[in-house]
C-alpha positions in Angstrom: 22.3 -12.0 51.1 22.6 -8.1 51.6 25.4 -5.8 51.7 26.1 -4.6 54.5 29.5 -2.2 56.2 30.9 -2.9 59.6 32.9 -0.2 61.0 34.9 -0.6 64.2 35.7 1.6 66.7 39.5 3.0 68.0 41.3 0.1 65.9 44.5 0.8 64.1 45.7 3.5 66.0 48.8 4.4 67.6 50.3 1.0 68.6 47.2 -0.4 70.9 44.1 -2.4 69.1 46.0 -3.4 66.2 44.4 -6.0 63.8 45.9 -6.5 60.2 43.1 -6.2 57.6 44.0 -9.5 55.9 43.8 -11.2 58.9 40.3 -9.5 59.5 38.9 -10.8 56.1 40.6 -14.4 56.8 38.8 -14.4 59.8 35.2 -13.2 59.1 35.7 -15.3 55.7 36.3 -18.6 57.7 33.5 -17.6 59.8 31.3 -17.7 56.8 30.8 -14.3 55.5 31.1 -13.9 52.0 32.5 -10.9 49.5 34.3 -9.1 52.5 36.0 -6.2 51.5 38.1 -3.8 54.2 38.7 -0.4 53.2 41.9 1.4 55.0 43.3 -0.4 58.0 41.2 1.4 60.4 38.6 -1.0 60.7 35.9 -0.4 57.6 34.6 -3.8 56.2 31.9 -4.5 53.3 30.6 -8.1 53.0 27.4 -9.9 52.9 25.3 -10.7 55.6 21.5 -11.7 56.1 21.8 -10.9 59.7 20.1 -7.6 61.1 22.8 -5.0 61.8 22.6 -5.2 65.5 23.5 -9.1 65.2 26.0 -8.3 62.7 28.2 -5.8 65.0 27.8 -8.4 67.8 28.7 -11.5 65.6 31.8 -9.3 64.7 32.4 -7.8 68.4 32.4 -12.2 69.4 34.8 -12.8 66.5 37.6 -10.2 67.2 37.1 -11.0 70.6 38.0 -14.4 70.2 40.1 -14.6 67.0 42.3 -11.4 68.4 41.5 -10.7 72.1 40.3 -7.6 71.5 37.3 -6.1 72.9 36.7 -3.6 70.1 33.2 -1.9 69.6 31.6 -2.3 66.2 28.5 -0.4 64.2 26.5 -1.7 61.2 24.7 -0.3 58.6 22.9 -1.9 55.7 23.8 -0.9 52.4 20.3 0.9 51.6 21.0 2.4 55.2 24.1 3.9 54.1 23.2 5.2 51.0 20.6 7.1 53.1 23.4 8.5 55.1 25.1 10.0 52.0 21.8 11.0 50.5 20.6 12.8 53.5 23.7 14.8 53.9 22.3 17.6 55.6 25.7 19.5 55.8 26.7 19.3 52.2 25.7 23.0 51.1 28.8 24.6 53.9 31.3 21.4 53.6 34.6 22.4 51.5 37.0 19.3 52.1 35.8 16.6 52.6 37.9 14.7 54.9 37.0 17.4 57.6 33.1 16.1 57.3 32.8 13.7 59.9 30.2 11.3 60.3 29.7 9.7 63.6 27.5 6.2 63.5 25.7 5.7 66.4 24.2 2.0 68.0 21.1 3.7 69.2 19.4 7.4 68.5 21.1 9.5 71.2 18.7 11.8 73.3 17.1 15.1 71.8 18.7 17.4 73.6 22.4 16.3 72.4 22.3 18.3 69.6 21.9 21.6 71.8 24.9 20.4 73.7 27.2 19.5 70.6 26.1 22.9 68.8 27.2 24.6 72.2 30.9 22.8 71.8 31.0 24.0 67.9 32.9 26.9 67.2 33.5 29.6 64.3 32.5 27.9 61.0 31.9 24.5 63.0 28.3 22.6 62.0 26.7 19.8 63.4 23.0 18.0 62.5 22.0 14.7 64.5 19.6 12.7 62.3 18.1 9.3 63.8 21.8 7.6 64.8 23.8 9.5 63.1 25.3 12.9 63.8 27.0 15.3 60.9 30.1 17.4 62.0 32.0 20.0 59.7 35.3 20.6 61.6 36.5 23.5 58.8 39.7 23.8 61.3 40.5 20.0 61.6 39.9 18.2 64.5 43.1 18.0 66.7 41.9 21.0 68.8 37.9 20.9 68.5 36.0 20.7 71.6 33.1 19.7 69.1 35.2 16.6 68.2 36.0 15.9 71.8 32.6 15.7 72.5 31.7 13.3 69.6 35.0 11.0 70.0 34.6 10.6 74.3 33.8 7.6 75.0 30.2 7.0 76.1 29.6 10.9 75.7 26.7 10.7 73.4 24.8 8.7 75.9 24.4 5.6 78.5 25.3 2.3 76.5 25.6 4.2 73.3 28.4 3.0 71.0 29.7 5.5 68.3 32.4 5.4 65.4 33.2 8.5 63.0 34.6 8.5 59.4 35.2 11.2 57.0 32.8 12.1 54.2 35.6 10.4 52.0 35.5 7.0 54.3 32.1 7.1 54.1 31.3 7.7 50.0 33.9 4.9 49.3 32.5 2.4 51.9 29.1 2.9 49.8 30.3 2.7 46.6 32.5 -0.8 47.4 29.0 -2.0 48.7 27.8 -1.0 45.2 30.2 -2.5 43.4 30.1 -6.0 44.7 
């Protein structure tokens, strides 16, 4: 079996789409996954799946559906797939704090011409790279007024059928060092 990291979409926040991490790994351990691992409570899981991604984030999507009647979005990557991610890091040489290095997983590569749009929403020091589905954002001001931001977090605004999740540079160096570890 492979590593692999789920990450799920708007969970955890504010008082709406709330699902208790223990309860998550009960659930996707009775369901038959093995060495799951969650990481903060907003919706990062390691375990071990021979499924292909795509069928992993739909096999969890069913689950939390029907374990929690939620409808919550989810994004997979493979461990090797991940590692890439943080290897690739085309953003690394201008980031200073790392929880301000978002890193927005994408279902599907997005169209070309997204990244001139996003680049036209950055501002000041703000950076942005899209490579294949995943798009790099250095918010050096924080996020709670960025119209970059905005653009990445909107819901379907990267493209038609396009599903999306960020985590911070942090979020994302644990995730793949948990999937190391195991």
């Amino acid at each position: 079996m492979g590593r692999q990291i789920a990450l799920l979409r708007g969970i955890n926040l504010g008082s709406s789409n709330r699902i208790a991490m223990a309860a998550l790994r009960e659930a996707l351990a009775t369901a038959g996954f093995e060495n799951v691992l969650t990481y903060v409570q907003s919706g990062n899981i390691v375990l071990d799946s021979d499924e292909s991604p795509e069928a992993l984030a739909r096999r969890i999507h069913a689950l939390i559906a029907e374990q929690f009647g939620l409808d919550i979005a989810v994004v997979a990557r493979t461990r090797d797939e991940l590692a890439d991610v943080v290897g690739r890091n085309p953003l690394g040489d201008v980031i200073t704090e790392p929880r301000r290095y978002q890193v927005s997983f994408l279902s599907a590569a997005p169209a070309p011409e997204l990244l001139k749009r996003l680049e036209s929403l950055a501002v000041a020091e703000e950076r942005v790279a899209v490579i294949e589905r995943e798009i790099y954002a250095w918010h050096p001001e924080g996020v709670a007024r960025s119209k970059l931001w905005n653009g990445l977090a909107a819901k379907g605004g990267l493209g038609p059928g396009i599903t999306a999740t960020a985590r911070n540079w942090t979020t994302v160096t644990t995730l793949l060092e948990m999937a190391d570890d195991a």
